[in-house]
C-alpha positions in Angstrom: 0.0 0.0 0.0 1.3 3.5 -0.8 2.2 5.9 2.3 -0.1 9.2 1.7 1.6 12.2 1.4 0.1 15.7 3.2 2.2 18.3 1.1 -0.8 17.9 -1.5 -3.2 19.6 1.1 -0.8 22.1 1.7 -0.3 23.3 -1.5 -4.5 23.1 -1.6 -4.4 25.2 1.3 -1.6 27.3 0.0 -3.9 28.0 -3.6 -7.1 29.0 -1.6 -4.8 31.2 0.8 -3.6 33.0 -2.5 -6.9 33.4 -3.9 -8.0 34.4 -0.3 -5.5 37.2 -0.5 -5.5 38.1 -4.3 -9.5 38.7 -3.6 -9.9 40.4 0.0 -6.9 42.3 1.2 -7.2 45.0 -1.4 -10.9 45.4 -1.2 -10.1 46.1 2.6 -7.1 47.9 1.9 -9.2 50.2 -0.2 -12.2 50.6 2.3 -10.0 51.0 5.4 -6.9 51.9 4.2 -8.5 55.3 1.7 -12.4 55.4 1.7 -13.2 55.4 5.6 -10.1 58.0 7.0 -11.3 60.2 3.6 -14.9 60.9 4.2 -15.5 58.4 1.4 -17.8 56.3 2.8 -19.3 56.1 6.5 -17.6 54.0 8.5 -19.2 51.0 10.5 -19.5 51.9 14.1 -17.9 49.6 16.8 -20.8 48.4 18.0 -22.0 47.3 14.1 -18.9 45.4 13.6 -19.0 43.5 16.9 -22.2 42.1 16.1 -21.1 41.3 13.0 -17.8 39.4 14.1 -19.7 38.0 16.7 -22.2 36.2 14.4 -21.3 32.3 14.4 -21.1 32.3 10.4 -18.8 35.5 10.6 -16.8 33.8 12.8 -15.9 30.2 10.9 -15.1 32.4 8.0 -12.9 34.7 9.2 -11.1 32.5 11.2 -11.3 30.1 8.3 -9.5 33.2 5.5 -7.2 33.8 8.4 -5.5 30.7 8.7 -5.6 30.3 5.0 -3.8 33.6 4.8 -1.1 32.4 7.2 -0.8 29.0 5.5 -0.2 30.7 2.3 2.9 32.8 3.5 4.4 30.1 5.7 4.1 28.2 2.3 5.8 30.8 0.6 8.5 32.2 3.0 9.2 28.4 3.3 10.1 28.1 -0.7 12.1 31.5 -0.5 14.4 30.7 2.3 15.1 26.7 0.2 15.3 28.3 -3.0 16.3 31.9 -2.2 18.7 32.0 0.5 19.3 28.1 -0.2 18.6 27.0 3.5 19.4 23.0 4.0 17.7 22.5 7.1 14.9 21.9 5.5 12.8 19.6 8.2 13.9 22.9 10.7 12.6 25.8 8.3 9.8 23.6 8.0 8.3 23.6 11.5 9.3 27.1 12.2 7.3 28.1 9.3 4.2 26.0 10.0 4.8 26.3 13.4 4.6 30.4 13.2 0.8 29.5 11.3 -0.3 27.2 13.9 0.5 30.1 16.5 -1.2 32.5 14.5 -4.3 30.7 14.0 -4.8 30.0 17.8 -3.8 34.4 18.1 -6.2 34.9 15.4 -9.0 32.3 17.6 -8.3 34.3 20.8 -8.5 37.8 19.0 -12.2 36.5 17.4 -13.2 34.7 20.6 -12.5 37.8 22.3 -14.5 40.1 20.1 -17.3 37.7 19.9 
């Protein structure tokens, strides 16, 4: 019998990070980061956005983008330090990296628990 391999999940969670990225941060870079402190649009007010965080669907999928966001940048900074700065220890770079994701999810579950 052949021994399954997880690196095809993480590259299926790396893809959906991408796309995660590619499609949200610069729709929220644009509404927080130039509409909102312009006068552009209204903003939300805090009590608006803690309900919505604090709705249970809210909730999976942020946590859900986040943690595909930091899979997709462990992913990569993993590939640029083995092909960029040509880093042997590869088993090493590898938990450090996925490690730094595990320990961002659980910040990013604290930081929505909190809220919610």
């Amino acid at each position: 019998m052949s021994r399954r391999r997880v690196q095809p999940l993480v590259w299926l969670a790396f893809s959906a990070g991408g796309v995660a990225a590619a499609v949200l941060l610069p729709s929220l870079a644009l509404l927080f980061g130039l509409a909102f402190p312009l006068g552009w649009l209204d903003p939300p007010d805090h009590q608006h956005l803690l309900a919505v965080v604090g709705h249970p669907v809210t909730f999976v999928v942020l946590l859900g983008t986040f943690v595909l966001l930091l899979v997709h940048s462990a992913h990569r900074f993993r590939y640029t330090l083995y092909d960029g700065l040509q880093i042997k220890k590869k088993r090493t770079v590898a938990v450090l990296c996925y490690g730094a994701a595990v320990v961002g999810s659980g910040a990013t579950l604290a930081v929505l628990w909190a809220a919610a």
